[in-house]
N, C-alpha and C positions, 0 to 999 in steps of 0.2 A: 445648515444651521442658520437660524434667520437673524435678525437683531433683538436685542432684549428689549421687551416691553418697558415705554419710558414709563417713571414714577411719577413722571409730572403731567401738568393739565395741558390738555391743548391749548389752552389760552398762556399758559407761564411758558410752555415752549415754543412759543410764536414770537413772544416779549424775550424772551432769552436769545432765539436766531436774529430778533431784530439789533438788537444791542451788541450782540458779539459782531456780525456782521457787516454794523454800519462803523464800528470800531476798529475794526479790520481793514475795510475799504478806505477809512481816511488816512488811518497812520499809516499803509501801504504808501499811498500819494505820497505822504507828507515826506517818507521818508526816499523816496522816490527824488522828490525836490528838493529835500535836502542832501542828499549826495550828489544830484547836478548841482546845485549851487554852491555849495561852501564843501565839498568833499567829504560832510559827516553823515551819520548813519541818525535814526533820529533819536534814538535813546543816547547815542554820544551828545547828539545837539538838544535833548533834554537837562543830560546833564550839566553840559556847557550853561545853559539858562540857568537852573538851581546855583549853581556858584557863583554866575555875576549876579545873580538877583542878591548876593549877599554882600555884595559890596567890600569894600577893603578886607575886613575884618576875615571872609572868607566863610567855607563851612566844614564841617568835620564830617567827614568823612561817614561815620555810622549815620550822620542827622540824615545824609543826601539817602543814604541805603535805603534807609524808614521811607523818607516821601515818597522816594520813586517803588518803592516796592520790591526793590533789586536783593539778590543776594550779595552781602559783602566781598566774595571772592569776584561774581562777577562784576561789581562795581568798582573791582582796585584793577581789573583789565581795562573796563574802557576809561578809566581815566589815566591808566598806564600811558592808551591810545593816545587820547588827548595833550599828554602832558609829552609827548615825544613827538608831535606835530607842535608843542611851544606854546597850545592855547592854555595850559595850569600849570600850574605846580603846584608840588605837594612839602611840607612843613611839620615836625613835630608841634603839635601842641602845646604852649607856650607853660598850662597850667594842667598839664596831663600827658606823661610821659608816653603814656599806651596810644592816645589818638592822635590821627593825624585831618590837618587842613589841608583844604583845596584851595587855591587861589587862582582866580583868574587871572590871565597874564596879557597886556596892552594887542598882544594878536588876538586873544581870544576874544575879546570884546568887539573887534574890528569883524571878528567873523560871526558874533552874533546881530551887531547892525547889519552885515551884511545877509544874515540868513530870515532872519524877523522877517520883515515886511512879506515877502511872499508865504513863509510859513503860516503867517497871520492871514493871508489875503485867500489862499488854499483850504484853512480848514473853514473860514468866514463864507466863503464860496461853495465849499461840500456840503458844510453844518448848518448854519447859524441864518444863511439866507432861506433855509428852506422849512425854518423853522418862524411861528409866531414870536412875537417877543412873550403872550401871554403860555404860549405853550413849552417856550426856554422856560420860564420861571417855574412851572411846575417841575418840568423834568430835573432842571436843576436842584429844587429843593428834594425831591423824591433821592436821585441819588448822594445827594451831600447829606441825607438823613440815612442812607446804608451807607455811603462812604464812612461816614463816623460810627458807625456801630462794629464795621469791619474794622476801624483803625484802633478799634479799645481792645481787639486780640492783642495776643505778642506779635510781636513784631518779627519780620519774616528776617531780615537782618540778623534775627538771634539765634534760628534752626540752622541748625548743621545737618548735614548730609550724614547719613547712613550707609556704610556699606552695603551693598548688594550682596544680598545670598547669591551664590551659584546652586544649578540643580543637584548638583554633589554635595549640596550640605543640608 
């Protein structure tokens, strides 16, 4: 049995291995360097970023889900993680009983000073150098115009899982 005929064009499945690909290859690195360096994985040290980027006030919890794209379950793990290495905490909701805030906590911030600079200097090194600046701006607009058309679906935060049929049913 061989592979199923793709539906796509030679040209969109070239532009799709090139994007998954070089997507892969960098957040491998990055994540790579971020667990030598500050001990986190790099979707933990994503999100460690989204909650200091919020400053005192903090973020709730579903808003971090939505940006990063995460599911809510896996999102109250790794911030479980986080929050038991001392870099958050977590706070009901002052004006909503149901949500809860993340805060980042005086360690956490100390470990994203210390994790930035080479995270920055890693993907500026993999990405950014090897790009035009006129050829970033395109790319960049190209996907911030699918970025925002993917982000007017519902939001992946709000799918709940399905149980699995077994072959017995």
């Amino acid at each position: 049995m061989g592979t199923p005929e793709p539906t796509i064009s030679a040209d969109e499945m070239r532009a799709w291995a090139a994007l998954f690909e070089t997507s892969n290859i960098v957040q491998y690195a990055a994540d790579r360097n971020l667990r030598d360096t500050v001990g986190l994985t790099l979707a933990q040290f994503e999100i460690l970023l989204r909650i200091g980027e919020a400053g005192a006030d903090g973020l709730r919890m579903t808003d971090i889900a939505d940006a990063l794209t995460v599911s809510r379950s896996g999102l109250t793990y790794q911030v479980g993680q986080l929050e038991r290495k001392a870099l958050v905490l977590r706070a009901p909701a002052p004006d909503d009983d149901r949500s809860v805030i993340a805060h980042v906590t005086p360690a956490g911030l100390d470990v994203l000073r210390a994790g930035i600079p080479g995270y920055v200097d890693l993907v500026r090194e993999m990405l950014f150098d090897r790009l035009s600046h006129a050829d970033l701006m395109t790319v960049t607009e190209i996907l911030d115009d699918v970025r925002r058309q993917l982000k007017e679906q519902p939001k992946r935060s709000t799918f709940r899982r399905g149980r699995r049929k077994t072959a017995a049913e």
